[in-house]
N, C-alpha and C positions, 0 to 999 in steps of 0.2 A: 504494500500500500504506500502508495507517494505522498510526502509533502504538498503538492502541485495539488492534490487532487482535493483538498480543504480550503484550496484560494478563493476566492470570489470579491466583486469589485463594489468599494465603499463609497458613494460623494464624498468629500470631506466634510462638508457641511452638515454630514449626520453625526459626526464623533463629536459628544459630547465635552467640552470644556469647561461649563462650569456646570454646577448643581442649580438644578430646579429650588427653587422659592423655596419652596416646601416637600419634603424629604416622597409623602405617600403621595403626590401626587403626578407619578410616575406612570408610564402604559404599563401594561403589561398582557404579551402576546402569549397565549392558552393551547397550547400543543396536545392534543389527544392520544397517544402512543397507538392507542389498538384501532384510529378511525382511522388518524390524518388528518381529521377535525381540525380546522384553526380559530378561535374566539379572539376578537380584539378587547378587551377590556381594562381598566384601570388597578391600579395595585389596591388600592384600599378596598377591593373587590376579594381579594385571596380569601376570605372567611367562607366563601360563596365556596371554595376547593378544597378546605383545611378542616376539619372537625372533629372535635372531643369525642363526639355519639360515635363515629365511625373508626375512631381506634387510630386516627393519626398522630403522630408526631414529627413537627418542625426539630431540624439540628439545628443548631447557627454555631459560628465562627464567635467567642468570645476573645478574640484575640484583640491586644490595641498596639494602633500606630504610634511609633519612635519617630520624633524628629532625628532622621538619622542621616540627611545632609547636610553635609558642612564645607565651607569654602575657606581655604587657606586666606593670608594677607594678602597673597600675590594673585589671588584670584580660579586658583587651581581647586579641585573639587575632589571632597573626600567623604567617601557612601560609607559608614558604618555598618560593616555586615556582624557583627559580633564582638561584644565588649567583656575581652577573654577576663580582666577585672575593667575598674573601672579607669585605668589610664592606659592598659591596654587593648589596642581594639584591633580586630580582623577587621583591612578595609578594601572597599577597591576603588581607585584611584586614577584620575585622569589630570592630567596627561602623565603615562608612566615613564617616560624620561625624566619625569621632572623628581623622580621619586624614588632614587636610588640608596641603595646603604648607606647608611649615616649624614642623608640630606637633613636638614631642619625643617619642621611642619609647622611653622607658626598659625593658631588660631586664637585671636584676641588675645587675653591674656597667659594662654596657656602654649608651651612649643613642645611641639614632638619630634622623634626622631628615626627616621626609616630603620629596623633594625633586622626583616628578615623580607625578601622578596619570594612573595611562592609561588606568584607567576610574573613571567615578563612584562605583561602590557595589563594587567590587572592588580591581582589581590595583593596587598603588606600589609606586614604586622607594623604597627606605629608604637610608641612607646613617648605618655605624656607627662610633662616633671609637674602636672597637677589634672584636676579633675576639668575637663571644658564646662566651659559655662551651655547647655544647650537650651536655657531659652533664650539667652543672646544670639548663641552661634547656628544651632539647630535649626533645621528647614526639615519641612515633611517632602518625602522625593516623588514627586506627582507624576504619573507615567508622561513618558518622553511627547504622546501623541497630545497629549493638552495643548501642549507649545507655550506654555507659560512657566513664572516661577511661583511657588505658593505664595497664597494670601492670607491673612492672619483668619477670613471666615472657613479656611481648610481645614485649621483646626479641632472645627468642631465636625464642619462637614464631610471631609473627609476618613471617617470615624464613626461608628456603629454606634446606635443608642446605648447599645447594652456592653461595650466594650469595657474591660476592665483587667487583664493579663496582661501586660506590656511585654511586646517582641516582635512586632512585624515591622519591616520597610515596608511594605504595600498595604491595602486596604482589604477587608473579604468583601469585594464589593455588591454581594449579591444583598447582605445584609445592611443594605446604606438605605435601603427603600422603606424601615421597619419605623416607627414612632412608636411609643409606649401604648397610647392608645391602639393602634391595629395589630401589637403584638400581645398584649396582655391578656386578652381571650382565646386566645388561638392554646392550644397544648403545641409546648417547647421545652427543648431542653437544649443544652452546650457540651460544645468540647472546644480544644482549644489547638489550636495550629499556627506558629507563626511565622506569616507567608515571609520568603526571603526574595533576595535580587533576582532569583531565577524565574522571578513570575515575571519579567520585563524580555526574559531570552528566547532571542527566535530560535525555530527549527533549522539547523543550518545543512544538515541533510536533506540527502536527497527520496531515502526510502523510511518512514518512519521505525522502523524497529533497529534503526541505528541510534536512535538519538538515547540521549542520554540524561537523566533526570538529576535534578536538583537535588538535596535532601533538607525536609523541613520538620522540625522539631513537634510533637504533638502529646496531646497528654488526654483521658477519656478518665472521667469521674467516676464513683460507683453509683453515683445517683444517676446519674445519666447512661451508662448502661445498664440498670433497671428500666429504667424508661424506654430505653431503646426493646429492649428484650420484650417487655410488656406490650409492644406498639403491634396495630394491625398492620400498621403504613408509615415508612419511613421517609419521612423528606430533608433529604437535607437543603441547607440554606448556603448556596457556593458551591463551589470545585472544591474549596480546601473542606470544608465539612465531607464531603462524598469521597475525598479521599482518606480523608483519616479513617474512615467507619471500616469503608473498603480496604484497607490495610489491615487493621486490627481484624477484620474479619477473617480476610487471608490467612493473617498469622498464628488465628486461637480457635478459628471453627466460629467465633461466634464476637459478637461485640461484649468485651468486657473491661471494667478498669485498668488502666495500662497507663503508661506512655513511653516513650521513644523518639526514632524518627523515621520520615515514610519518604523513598524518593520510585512510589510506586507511579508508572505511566500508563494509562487507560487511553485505550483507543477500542475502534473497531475489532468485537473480537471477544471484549472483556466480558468476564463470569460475574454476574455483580448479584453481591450475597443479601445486600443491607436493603438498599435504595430502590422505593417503589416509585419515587417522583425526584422530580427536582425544580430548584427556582434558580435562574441562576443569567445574571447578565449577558449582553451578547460582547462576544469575542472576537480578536482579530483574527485577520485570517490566515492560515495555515498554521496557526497557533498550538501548544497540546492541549490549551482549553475547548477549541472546538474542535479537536480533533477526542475530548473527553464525553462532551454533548453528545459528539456523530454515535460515539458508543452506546450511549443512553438511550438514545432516541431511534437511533438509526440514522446511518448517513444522508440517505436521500431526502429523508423527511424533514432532518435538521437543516439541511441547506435549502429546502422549500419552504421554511419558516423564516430561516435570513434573508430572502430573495421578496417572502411577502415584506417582513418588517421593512425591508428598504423600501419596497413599494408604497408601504403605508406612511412612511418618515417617521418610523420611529427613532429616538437618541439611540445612541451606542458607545461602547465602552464604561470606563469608570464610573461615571454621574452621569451611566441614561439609563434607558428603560430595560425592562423585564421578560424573562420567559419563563413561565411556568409550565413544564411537562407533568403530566399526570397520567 
């Protein structure tokens, strides 16, 4: 199965840049899995799909966003992937010439020092003679297709109601559409994953069962797999929810209290033990998130659903609209 075969063509004018007003008042396109059924309908509508009586349960990503961009003095740019303490950090780094062994990392009042390179044109270890300031220095790292730098309303908007574990560079952004009011009736529950830089990397191969997955840190509560065990129907909320469950499932027969880390890759193909639905934003293309939908859903059916959303002018990406497969 190819990379090519998940491309399809976006206006740009559909990728969403910034966040709607108001969080639920998002579309949300209604994928039937057993018709091919398509409903056009509004997010604040999911209660209408989700139900207590029927033995569902919603997953979400309880994971919260790190300001974890940082710009040197000189104006060079330093991504926090991992803060091994708190003055040393796994980073990756642009421009990597400029960030050789025992170069100086000046950020405000704090300097660092390159002290291990572990890849060439990417990842070092930095080493800081104090703690950074990051509500001074820190930027949240807004995916590259925004075409903007954050703004102080990212904050809060780029950031789940219910967030509350701190570790991700990115957002689970299927869960940005949720406000207290439309999720507090709905039956939910959490796990926790915190999405890293590899949700920003493209497919660089050319056959998909080349590629090569990330690894991202997760952890499953025992209250939440009861809940899960107990459920008629499991939705998770994102990729990163469907993939944690789907991992731990693989690895134990069943969902249960755990954590670890999961650099499992789903595509076409995949045995999926957990997930009887999903919600989950639209993706770029030739990505492994719609190449994780096409599994879910079915490829053909999944790319007849992106093909209506563009028809329809739905948003897309981070702060757009919705799909809900059922």
């Amino acid at each position: 199965m190819l990379t090519a075969d998940f491309d399809y063509h976006l206006p740009h004018e559909l990728i969403a840049s910034e966040p709607l007003a108001e969080r639920s008042a998002s579309r949300m396109l209604v994928l039937h899995r057993d018709s091919g059924k398509i409903e056009h309908r509004m997010f604040r509508e999911i209660g209408e799909f989700v139900s207590r009586e029927a033995g569902d349960m919603l997953v979400l990503n309880d994971t919260r966003v790190v300001p974890a961009r940082y710009f040197t003095d000189h104006g060079h740019e330093v991504l926090r992937l991992e803060p091994i303490t708190p003055t040393r950090w796994r980073c990756m780094v642009k421009p990597g010439k400029k960030f050789r062994v025992g170069d100086t990392v000046p950020i405000g009042e704090a300097t660092g020092r390159v002290i291990e390179i572990l890849e060439e044109n990417g990842n070092r270890i930095i080493e800081f003679d104090r703690i950074v300031d990051e509500s001074k220095h820190g930027h949240l790292a807004l995916p590259h297709y925004m075409g903007r730098a954050d703004q102080p309303a990212d904050r809060e908007r780029y950031q789940t109601v219910f967030a509350r574990s701190e570790g991700s560079i990115a957002a689970p952004t299927a869960g940005l559409h949720f406000t207290p009011e439309v999720l507090n009736p709905l039956p939910h529950t959490f796990v926790t994953l915190h999405v890293g830089v590899g949700t920003f990397q493209p497919v660089k191969v050319a056959d998909i069962a080349d590629h090569k997955m990330h690894s991202e840190v997760y952890e499953v509560s025992e209250t939440t797999a009861q809940a899960i065990q107990s459920a008629k129907r499991v939705i998770p909320v994102g990729t990163t929810a469907l993939r944690t469950l789907e991992t731990v499932a693989r690895d134990h027969g069943r969902v249960i209290a755990t954590q670890g880390s999961t650099d499992i890759f789903i595509y076409p193909g995949f045995a999926f033990q957990v997930a009887g639905g999903l919600l989950t934003n639209f993706h770029l293309p030739k990505s492994t998130l719609i190449m994780l939908v096409s599994a879910f859903a079915g490829k053909e059916l999944t790319m007849q659903a992106y093909e209506e959303a563009i028809r329809e002018r739905y948003r897309f990406f981070s702060y757009g609209d919705c799909l809900l497969i059922v």
